[in-house]
N, C-alpha and C positions, 0 to 999 in steps of 0.2 A: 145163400148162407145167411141165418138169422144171429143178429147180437143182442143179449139182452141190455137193456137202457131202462132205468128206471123199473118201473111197472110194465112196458111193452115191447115189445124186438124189434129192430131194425134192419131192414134187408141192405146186405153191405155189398156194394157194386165201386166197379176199379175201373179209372181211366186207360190201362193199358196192359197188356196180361203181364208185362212186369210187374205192376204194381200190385196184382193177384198174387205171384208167385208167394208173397209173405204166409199164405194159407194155404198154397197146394196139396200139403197134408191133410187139408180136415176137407178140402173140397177141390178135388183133383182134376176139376172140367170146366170151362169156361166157355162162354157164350157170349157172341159179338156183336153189338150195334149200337148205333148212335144213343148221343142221348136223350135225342126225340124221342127215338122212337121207348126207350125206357120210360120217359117220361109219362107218354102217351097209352100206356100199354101198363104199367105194373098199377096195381088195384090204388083205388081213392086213397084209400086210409092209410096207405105203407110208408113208414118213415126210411129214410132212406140213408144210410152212412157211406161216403163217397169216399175213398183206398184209407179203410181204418186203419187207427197204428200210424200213418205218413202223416208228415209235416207238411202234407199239399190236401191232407182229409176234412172233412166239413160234412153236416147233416143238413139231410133237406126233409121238410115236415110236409106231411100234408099238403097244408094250406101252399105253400109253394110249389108243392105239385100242381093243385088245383088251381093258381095264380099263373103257372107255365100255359098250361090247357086254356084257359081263356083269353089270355094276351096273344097265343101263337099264331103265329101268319102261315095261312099254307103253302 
């Protein structure tokens, strides 16, 4: 599910399908996994908004994707 920000969309991913449930209308399926592997796996350039709307939500850019990736220990 993309939000728009700015000039560009944000792909919004939820810590818990509870915290999905606030959208289950516009996006009725959910998919599971860590957030390595999110991290590791969703394309360079994707900004990312973590359980939009919540008081525990916060964006991750780019650059802090790419800062994960390179700091990570396997």
């Amino acid at each position: 599910m993309l939000f728009p920000k700015d000039d560009h969309s944000m792909m919004a991913v939820f810590t818990s399908p509870q915290e999905a449930e606030r959208v289950a209308h516009l996006a009725p399926f959910v998919v599971a996994m860590s957030g390595s592997q999110l991290l590791l796996h969703c394309p360079a350039t994707q900004d990312l908004v973590v359980n939009p709307g919540s008081n525990l939500g916060f964006d991750i850019e780019p650059a802090g994707i790419a800062k994960f990736r390179t700091e990570r220990v396997p």
